[in-house]
N, C-alpha and C positions, 0 to 999 in steps of 0.2 A: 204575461211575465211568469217565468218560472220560479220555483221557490227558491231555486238557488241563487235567481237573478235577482228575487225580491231582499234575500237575507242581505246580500252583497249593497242593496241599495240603504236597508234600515241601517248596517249596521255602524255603533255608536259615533265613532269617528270619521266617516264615510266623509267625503269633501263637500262644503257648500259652496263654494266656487267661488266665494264674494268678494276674494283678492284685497281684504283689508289692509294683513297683516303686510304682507307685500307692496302695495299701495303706500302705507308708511314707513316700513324701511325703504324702498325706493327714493323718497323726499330725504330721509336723514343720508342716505346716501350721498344725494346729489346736493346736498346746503353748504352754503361756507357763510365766513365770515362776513360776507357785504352783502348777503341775507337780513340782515340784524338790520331790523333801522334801530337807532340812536337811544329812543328811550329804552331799549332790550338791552344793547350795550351799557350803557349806565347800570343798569338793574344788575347784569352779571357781576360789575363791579363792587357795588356794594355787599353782593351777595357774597364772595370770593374776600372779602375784607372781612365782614361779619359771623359766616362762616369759623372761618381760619378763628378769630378770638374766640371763640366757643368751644373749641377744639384744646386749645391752650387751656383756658378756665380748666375746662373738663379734665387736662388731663393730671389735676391734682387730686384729683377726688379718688376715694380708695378701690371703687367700681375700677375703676382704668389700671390701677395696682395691679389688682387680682387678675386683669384679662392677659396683661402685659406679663406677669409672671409667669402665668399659666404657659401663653405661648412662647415667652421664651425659650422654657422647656421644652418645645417641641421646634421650634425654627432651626432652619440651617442655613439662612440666608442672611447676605448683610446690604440687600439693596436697594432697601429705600428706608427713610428719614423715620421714625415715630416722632411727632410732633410734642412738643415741651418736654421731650428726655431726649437722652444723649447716645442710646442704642437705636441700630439698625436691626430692620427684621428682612424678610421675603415681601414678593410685594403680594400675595395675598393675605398676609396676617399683619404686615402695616398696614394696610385698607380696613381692614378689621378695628385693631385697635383705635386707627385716628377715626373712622365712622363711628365706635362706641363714646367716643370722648366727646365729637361734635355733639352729641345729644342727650348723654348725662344729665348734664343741670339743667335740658328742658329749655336752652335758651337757645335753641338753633331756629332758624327763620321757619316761616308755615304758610305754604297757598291756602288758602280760603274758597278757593272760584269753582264751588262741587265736589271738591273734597278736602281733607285736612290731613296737607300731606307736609313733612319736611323731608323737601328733596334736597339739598344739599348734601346731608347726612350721608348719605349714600355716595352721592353723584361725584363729589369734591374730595374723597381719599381716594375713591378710584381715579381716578384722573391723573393725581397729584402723585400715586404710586406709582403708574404706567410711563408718568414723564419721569422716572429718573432711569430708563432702561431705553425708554423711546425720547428723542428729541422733539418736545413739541412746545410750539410760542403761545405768548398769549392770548394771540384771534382764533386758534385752534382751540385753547382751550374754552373759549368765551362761547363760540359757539359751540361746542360739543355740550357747556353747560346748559347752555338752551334749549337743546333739542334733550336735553335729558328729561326738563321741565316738561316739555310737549308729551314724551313718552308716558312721565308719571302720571300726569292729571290727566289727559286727555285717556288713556287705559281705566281712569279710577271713574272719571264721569263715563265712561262704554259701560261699568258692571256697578251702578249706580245703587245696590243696596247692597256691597262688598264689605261698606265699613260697617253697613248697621250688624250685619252677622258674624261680627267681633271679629274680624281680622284687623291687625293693626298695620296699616297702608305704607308707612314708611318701612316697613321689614317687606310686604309683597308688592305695593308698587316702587318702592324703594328700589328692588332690586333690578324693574324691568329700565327702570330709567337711569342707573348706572350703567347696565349692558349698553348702551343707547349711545350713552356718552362715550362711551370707552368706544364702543363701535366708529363713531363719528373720527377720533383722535385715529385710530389705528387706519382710516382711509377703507374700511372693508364698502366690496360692493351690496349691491340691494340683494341678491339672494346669501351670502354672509352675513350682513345686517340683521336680515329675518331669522337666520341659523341663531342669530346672540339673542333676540327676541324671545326664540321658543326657547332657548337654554336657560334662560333668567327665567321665564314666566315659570318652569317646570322647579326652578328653586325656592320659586317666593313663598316666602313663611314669617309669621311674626300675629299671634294672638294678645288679645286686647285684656284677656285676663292677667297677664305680667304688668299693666300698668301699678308704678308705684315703689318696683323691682331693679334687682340690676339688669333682667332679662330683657326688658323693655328696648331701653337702649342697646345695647347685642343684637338687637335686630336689624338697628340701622346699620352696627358694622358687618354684621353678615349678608344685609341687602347690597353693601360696597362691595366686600370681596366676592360673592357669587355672581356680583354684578363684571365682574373685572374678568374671570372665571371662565362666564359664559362669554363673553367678548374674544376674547384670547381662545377658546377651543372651537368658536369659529372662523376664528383668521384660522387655523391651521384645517381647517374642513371637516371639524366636527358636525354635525345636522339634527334638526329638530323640526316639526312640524313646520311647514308654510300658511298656518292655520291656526293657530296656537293663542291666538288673541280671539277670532268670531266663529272659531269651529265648533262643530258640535257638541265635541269635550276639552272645547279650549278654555282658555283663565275667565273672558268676561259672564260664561253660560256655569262652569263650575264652582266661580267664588263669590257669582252675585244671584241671587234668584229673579232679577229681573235685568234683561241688558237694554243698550243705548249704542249700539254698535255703529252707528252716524258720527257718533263724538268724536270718535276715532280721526273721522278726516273733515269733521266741520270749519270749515275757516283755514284749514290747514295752509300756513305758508304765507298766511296775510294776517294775524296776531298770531303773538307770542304769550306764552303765558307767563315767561317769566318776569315780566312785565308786572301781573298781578301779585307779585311773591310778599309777603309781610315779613317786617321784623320785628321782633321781639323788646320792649321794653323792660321787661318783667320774666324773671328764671320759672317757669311752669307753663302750663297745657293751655294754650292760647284762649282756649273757651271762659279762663277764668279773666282774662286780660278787663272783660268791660265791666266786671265787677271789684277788680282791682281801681281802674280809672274811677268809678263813684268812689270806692270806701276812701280811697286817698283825697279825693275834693270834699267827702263829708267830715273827714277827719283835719282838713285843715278848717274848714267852716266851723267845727264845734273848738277847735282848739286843745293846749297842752290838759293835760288832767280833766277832760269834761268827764262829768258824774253820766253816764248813759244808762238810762231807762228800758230803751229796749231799740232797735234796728231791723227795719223791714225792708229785704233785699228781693228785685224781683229780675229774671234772670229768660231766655230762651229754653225750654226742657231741654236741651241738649248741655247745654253746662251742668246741668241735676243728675243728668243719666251716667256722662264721661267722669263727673269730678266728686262721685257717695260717699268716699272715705269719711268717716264721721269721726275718730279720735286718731290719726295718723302717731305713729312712735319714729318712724325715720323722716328726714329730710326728701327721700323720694317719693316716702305715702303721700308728706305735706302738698307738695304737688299735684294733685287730684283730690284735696279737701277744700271745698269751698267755701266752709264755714269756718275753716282755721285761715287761709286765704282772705277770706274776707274780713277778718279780725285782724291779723296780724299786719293788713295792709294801712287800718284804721290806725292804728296802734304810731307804728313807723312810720308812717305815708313814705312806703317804699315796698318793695315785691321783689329782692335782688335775690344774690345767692345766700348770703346771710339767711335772710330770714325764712330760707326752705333747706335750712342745715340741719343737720341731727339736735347741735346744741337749740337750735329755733324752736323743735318740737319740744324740748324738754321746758320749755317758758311757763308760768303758770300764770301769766295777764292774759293771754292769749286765747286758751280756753273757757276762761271766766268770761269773755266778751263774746266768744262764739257764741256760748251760750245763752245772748240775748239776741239774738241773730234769727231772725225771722224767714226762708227762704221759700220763695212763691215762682213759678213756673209760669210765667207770661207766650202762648202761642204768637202772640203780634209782634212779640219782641226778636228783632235779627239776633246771627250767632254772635253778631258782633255790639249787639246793644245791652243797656241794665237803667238799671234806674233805682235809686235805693235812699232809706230815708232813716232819719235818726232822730230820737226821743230822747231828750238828756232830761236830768232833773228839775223842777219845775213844768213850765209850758214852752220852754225852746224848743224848736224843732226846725231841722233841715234837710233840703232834698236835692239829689241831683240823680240827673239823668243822661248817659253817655249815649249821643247816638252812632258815631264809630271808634271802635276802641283804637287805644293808640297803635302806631305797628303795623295796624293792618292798613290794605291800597286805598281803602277809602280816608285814612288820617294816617298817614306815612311817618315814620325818624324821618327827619330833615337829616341832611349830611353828615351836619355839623352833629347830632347827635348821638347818630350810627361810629361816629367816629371816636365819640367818647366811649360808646360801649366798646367799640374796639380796642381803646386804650388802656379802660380798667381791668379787660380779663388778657391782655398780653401783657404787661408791664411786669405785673408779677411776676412771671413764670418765664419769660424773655429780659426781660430789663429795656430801660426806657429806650436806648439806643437802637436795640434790634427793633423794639416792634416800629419806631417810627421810620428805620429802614425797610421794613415789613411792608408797612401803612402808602411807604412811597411808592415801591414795588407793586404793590396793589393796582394804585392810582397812574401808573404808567402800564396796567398790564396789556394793553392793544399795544403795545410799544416791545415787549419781551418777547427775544427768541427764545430762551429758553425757560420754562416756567418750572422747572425744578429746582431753580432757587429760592422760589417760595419756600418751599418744606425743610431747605437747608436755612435756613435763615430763621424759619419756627421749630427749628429740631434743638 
């Protein structure tokens, strides 16, 4: 071999032929709706109900103010919905603003199955944007949601120590799995598919030091709109690597320092993941969920005013590493402090938006009982387990132990209760009338030709 044949073969981005990326856009190409078996369907649905009230909550929070203003000043479009206000934007900075709102308060849905992702955030304003320009029903958008799901987790399990090197997943695999979806809705074929692949993977951003921040969230709405972005500049024959996911300098070898590029097409087409998706009982960072589940059983077991001695919480190291904040001042810190979390869940036996508000941090019960708050690092314990005990005055003592937190696929919201979450965070901010027109809408969405009534009806 010659030098110049040898340079030509090392060099960085040289093809490895392995036809991943290709291989899976090819599938999201060719999927439709009678793809889904039933229990995928259902999951869309709940997810697309539950979603949407997160969206709404969020978008009263002053985080949404600020993005919304911001961009108003710069929009010159009026054609799609911002969801719980009554202005229209562009449909890249509506995708933006309602992705930043889905995920504000922390209460948007989270896979668990390898990585800890909330794909809606991303996946569900793109979508939502693109149908008020594009006519699309609700089996289009049902599965374009699914394959969005496949996109994100199946990419996050291929570059499998991504999250530990502080990227934060729903901003970088957020946005390949928007591209994904929006891809699916627009009918692009398998070499366009891959064009919106390597367009989104080349934008994914979102670091894990913003936890806490307005930034945080921003990431999900910029994983929407780059996601919508890169979809849209390959229907028109923009192009990006064919390789962009198991290349040499593609996303799974650049953002994780070890890959799993199997993941990519394991099982592909015979599970869904979206199947596995969790929802949220409680507004913060799911890892605090199975500590929340204990302090609200310990806290009803000891009762109103018990005198407490002291409380030994013992937890997974991954809810110690994600959630260190130790005196949080905002309602966003509060959400990644596990000892203010774990107190103020005793306190209320509740974990809502209230008590992750600015005014929640300002409490002074709340701190005085962290402060007895003991936190211990258990290896054996899943992400999704805890187990926590309590010392009140005299010799009473009680314990409990969660072994799947609520929310998550292993101990699901029942319908009936995803449905309530739905109703307290649209009510407000829609009034009772629209959201159970909302709610119905939802519940008939395999039945919708046109799924841009959703976002008129939450606008």
């Amino acid at each position: 071999m010659t030098d110049q044949g040898r340079a030509t073969v090392d060099y960085g981005a040289a093809p490895l032929g392995l036809g991943l990326t290709r291989q899976f856009a090819a599938f999201v190409a060719d999927a439709g709706y009678d793809d889904l078996c039933e229990e995928a369907r259902k999951a869309a649905r709940r997810g697309v109900l539950d979603w949407i009230g997160c969206a709404l909550a969020g978008s009263r929070h002053a985080t949404a103010h600020t993005l919304i203003r911001t961009l108003a000043a710069l929009n010159s479009s009026e054609a799609a919905p911002v969801l719980g206000h009554t202005l229209r934007m562009g449909l890249l900075e509506a995708s933006m603003a309602n992705g930043q709102m889905g995920h504000i308060l922390d209460f948007d849905d989270t896979h668990m199955g390898g990585v800890i992702l909330h794909a809606s955030s991303p996946i569900l304003p793109a979508l939502l944007a693109v149908a008020q320009t594009r006519k699309i029903t609700g089996r289009q958008l049902m599965i374009a949601y699914a394959l969005g799901f496949e996109a994100g987790v199946r990419v996050g399990r291929a570059a499998p120590l991504h999250h530990p090197g502080g990227w934060h997943l729903t901003g970088t695999l957020g946005t390949i799995a928007a591209a994904v979806a929006v891809a699916s809705v627009l009918g692009l074929d398998a070499a366009r598919t891959t064009n919106a692949i390597a367009l989104a993977a080349t934008q994914a951003a979102g670091m894990q030091q913003n936890r806490g921040t307005m930034a945080k969230s921003f990431h999900a709405g910029k994983a929407a709109s780059n996601g919508l972005l890169a979809a849209l500049l390959a229907e028109n024959g923009y192009d990006g690597s064919d390789e962009i996911l198991e290349g040499r300098r593609g996303f799974c070898r650049i953002y994780s320092a070890e890959t799993d590029e199997a993941a990519l097409l394991d099982q592909l087409g015979n599970r869904w993941e979206i199947v596995r998706n969790g929802h949220k009982p409680y507004a913060c960072g799911v890892v605090l969920h199975p500590a929340i589940d204990a302090m609200i059983a310990l806290g009803n077991q000891a009762g109103e005013g018990a005198s407490v001695r002291r409380i030994e919480l013992q937890v997974n190291p991954g809810a110690i590493s994600i959630t260190g904040v130790a005196n949080p001042r905002s309602g966003l810190k509060s959400k990644f402090s596990l000892t203010y979390t774990a107190a103020v869940s005793f306190l209320d036996r509740a974990a809502g938006v209230d008590q992750f508000s600015d005014a929640g941090t300002a409490r002074q019960d709340v701190p005085a009982l962290a402060s007895l708050i003991e936190v211990t690092a258990q290896e054996e314990l899943a992400r999704d387990q805890a187990s926590a005990t309590v010392w009140l005055a005299g010799s009473e003592r009680f314990t409990h132990r969660v072994e799947h937190a609520s929310g998550t696929a292993d101990n699901p919201m029942s319908d009936a209760a995803l449905h309530a979450k739905f109703t307290a965070n649209a009510v407000p901010v829609i009034g009772a009338e629209a959201a159970a027109r909302l709610g119905d809408a939802i519940g008939r969405l395999d039945q919708m030709q046109d799924v841009a009534e959703l976002a008129r009806i939450a606008a």
